[in-house]
C-alpha positions in Angstrom: -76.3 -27.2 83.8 -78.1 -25.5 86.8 -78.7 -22.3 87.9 -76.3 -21.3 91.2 -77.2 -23.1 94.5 -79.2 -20.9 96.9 -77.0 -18.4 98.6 -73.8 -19.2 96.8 -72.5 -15.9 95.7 -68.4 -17.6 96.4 -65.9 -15.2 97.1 -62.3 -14.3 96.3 -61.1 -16.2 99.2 -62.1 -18.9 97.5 -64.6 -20.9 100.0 -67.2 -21.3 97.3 -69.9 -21.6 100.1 -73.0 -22.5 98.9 -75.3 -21.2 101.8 -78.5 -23.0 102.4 -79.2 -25.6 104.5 -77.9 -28.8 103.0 -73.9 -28.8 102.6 -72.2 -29.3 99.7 -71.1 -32.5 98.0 -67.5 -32.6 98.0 -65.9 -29.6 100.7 -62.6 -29.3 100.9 -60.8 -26.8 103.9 -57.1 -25.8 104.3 -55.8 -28.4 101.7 -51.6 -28.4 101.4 -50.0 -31.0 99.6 -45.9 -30.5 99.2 -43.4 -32.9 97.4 -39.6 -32.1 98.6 -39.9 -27.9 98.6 -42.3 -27.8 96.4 -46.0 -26.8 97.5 -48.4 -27.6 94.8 -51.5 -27.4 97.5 -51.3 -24.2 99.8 -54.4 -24.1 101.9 -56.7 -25.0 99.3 -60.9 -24.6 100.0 -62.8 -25.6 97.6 -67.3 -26.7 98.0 -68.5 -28.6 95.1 -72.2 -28.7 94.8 -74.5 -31.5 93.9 -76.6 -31.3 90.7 -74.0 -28.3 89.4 -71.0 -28.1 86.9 -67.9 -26.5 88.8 -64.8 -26.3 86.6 -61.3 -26.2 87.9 -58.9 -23.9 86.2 -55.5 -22.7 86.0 -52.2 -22.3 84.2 -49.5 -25.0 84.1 -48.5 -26.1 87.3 -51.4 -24.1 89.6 -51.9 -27.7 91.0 -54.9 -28.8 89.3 -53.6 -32.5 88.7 -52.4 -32.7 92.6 -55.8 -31.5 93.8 -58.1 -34.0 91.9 -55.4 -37.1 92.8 -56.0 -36.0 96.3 -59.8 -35.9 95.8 -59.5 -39.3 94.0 -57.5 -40.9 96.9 -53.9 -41.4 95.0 -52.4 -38.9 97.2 -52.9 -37.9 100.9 -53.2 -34.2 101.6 -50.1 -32.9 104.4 -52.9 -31.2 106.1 -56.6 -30.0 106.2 -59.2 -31.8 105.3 -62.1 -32.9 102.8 -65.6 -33.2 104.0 -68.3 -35.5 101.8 -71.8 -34.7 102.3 -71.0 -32.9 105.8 -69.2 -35.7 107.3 -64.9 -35.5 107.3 -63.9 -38.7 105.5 -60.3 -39.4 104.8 -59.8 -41.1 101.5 -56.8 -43.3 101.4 -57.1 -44.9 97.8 -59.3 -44.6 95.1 -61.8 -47.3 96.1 -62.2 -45.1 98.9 -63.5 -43.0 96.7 -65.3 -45.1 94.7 -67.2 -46.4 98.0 -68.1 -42.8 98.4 -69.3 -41.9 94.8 -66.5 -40.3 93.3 -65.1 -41.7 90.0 -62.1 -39.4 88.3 -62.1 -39.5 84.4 -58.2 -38.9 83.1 -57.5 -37.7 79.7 -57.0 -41.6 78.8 -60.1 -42.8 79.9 -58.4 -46.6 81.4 -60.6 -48.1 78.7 -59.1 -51.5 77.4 -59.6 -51.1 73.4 -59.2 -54.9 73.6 -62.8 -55.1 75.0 -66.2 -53.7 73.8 -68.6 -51.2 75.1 -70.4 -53.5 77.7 -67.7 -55.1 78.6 -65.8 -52.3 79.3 -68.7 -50.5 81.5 -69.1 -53.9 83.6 -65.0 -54.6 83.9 -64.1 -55.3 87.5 -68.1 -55.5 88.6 -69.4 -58.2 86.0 -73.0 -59.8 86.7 -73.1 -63.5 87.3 -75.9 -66.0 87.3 -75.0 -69.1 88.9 -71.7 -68.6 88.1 -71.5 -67.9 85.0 -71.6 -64.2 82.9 -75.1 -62.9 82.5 -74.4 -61.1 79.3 -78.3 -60.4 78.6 -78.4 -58.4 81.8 -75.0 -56.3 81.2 -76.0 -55.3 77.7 -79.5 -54.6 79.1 -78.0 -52.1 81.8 -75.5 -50.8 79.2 -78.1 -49.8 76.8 -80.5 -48.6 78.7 -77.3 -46.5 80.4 -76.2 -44.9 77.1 -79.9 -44.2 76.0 -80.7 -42.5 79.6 -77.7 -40.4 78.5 -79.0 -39.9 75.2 -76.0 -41.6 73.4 -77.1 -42.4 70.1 -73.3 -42.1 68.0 -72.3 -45.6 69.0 -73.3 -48.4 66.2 -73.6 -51.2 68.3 -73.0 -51.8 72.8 -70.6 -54.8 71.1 -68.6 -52.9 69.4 -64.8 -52.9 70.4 -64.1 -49.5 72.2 -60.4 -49.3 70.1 -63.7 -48.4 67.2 -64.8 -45.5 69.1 -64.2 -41.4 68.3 -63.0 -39.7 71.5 -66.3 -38.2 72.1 -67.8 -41.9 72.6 -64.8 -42.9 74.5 -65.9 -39.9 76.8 -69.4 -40.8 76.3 -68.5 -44.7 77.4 -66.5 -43.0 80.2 -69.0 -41.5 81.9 -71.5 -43.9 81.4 -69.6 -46.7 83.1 -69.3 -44.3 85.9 -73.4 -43.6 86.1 -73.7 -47.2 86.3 -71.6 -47.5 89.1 -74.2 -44.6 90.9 -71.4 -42.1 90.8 -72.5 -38.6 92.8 -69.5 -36.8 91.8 -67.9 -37.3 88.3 -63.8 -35.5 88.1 -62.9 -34.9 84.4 -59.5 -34.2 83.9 -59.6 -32.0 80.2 -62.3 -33.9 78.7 -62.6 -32.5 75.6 -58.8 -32.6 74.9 -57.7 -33.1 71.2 -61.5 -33.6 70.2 -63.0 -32.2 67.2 -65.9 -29.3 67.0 -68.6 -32.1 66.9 -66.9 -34.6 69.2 -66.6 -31.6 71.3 -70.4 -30.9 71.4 -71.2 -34.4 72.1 -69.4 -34.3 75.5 -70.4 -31.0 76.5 -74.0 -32.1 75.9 -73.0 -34.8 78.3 -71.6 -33.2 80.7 -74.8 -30.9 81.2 -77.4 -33.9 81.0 -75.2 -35.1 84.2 -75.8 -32.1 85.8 -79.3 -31.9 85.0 -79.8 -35.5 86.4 -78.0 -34.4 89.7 -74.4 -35.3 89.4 -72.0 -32.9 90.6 -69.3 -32.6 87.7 -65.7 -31.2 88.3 -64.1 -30.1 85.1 -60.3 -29.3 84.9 -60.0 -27.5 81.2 -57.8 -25.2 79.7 -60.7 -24.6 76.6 -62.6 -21.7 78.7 -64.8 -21.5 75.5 -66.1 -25.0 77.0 -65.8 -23.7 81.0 -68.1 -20.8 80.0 -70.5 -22.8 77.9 -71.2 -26.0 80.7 -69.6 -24.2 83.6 -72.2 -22.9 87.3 -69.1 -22.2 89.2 -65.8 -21.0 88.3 -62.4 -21.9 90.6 -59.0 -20.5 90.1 -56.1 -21.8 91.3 -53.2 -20.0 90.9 -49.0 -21.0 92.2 -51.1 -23.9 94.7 -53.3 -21.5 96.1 -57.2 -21.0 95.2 -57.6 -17.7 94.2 -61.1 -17.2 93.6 -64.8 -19.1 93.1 -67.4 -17.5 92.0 -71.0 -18.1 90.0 -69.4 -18.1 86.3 -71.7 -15.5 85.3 -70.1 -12.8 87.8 -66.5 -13.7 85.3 -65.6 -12.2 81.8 -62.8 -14.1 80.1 -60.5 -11.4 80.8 -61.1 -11.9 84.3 -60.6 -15.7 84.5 -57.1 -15.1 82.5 -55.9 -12.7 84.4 -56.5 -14.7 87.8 -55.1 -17.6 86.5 -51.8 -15.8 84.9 -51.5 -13.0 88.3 -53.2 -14.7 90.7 -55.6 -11.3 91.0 -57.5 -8.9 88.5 -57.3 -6.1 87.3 -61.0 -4.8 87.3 -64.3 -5.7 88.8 -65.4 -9.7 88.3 -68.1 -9.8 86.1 
């Protein structure tokens, strides 16, 4: 986890902007995403920095699942627009956002328990020499991904993922997307149904991401986690995107009552 970006104080109308001179990662502007009369997106804004933990909360139905699809490309946004690295892309499917660096993790993972650990970090982008499976070089890449990582839990790379806790699921999660030179990793409740230790182990994870320059967006009800990993708070609140601010300028209070009223109460902070 990293300190706040240069000049990025947010504010309550929830633009998040990060001042400086480079922009952020991931910018979205006037989001709005409907389905029949209902408007789960209102004008969302929303600036993601690189390098910097920015977790995504709000109670049932705020629209936190329709925002990260539309980030990931399985929706299209009714209007406004998202910006990656400066430059307005439109992603129409998530390969688009896979071409641009953006891999979204989902509370189940799409790991095949059928498969091991390797095989599951290389599936769909296996290495081949002449023709045939280069297994030496895939377990090589695999381990030296986990270790870079600093996952030590997992017995063997060979071992069949249906063997793994849910903190190595996470962990072989996020690995496969490292490997695939992700710049901006979505986790959708990642610590869901884990236990305290399993718990630890991905929020450990989560900041050594961080730390080596991957912007994280965490969607998480557990604001015991948000506070512990989380730079940058964002609210949403009935589709709309209440407030981002630096997580240190938020008391728990503060975050509930946002994400319950759609405003506070008292000061932030």
């Amino acid at each position: 986890m990293n300190g706040e970006p240069d000049g990025g104080t947010g504010g309550t109308d929830g633009t998040g902007g990060t001042g400086g001179t480079a922009p952020p990662l991931l910018q979205l502007r006037g989001v709005s995403k409907s389905f029949g009369a209902v408007r789960a997106l209102d004008g969302v804004d929303l600036d993601v920095p690189a390098g910097h933990v920015t977790a995504l909360v709000g109670d049932n139905g705020a629209g936190k699942s329709s925002l990260i699809k539309t980030v990931a490309g399985l929706w299209a946004p009714d209007a406004g627009h998202i910006r990656w690295q400066g430059r307005t892309v439109v992603i129409h499917s998530p390969k688009d956002a896979e071409r641009l660096g953006i891999t979204t993790i989902y509370q189940d993972l799409a790991l095949c328990d059928n498969l091991d650990i390797v095989q599951n970090m290389f599936l769909g982008h296996e290495v081949r020499r002449f023709g045939l499976l280069d297994e030496g070089a895939m377990e090589t890449a695999s381990r030296d991904t986990l270790r870079e990582l600093a996952v030590t839990t997992v017995r063997s790379i060979r071992q069949p993922v249906a063997s793994l806790s849910g903190g190595q699921r996470q962990s072989v999660a996020v690995a496969k997307a490292v490997m695939a030179r992700t710049r901006l990793v979505i986790m959708d409740e990642p610590t869901a149904a884990l236990g305290v230790s399993q718990t630890r182990q991905v929020l450990d994870l989560i900041a050594r991401l961080s730390d080596q320059g991957v912007a994280v967006l965490m969607i998480s009800h557990n604001l015991n986690d948000v506070f512990e990993v989380a730079d940058r708070i964002a609210v949403l609140y009935l589709g709309r995107m209440v407030v981002t601010r630096p997580a240190s300028e938020f008391d728990r209070q503060s975050v509930v009552e946002y994400m319950t009223t759609g405003a506070t109460s008292g000061k932030v902070g």
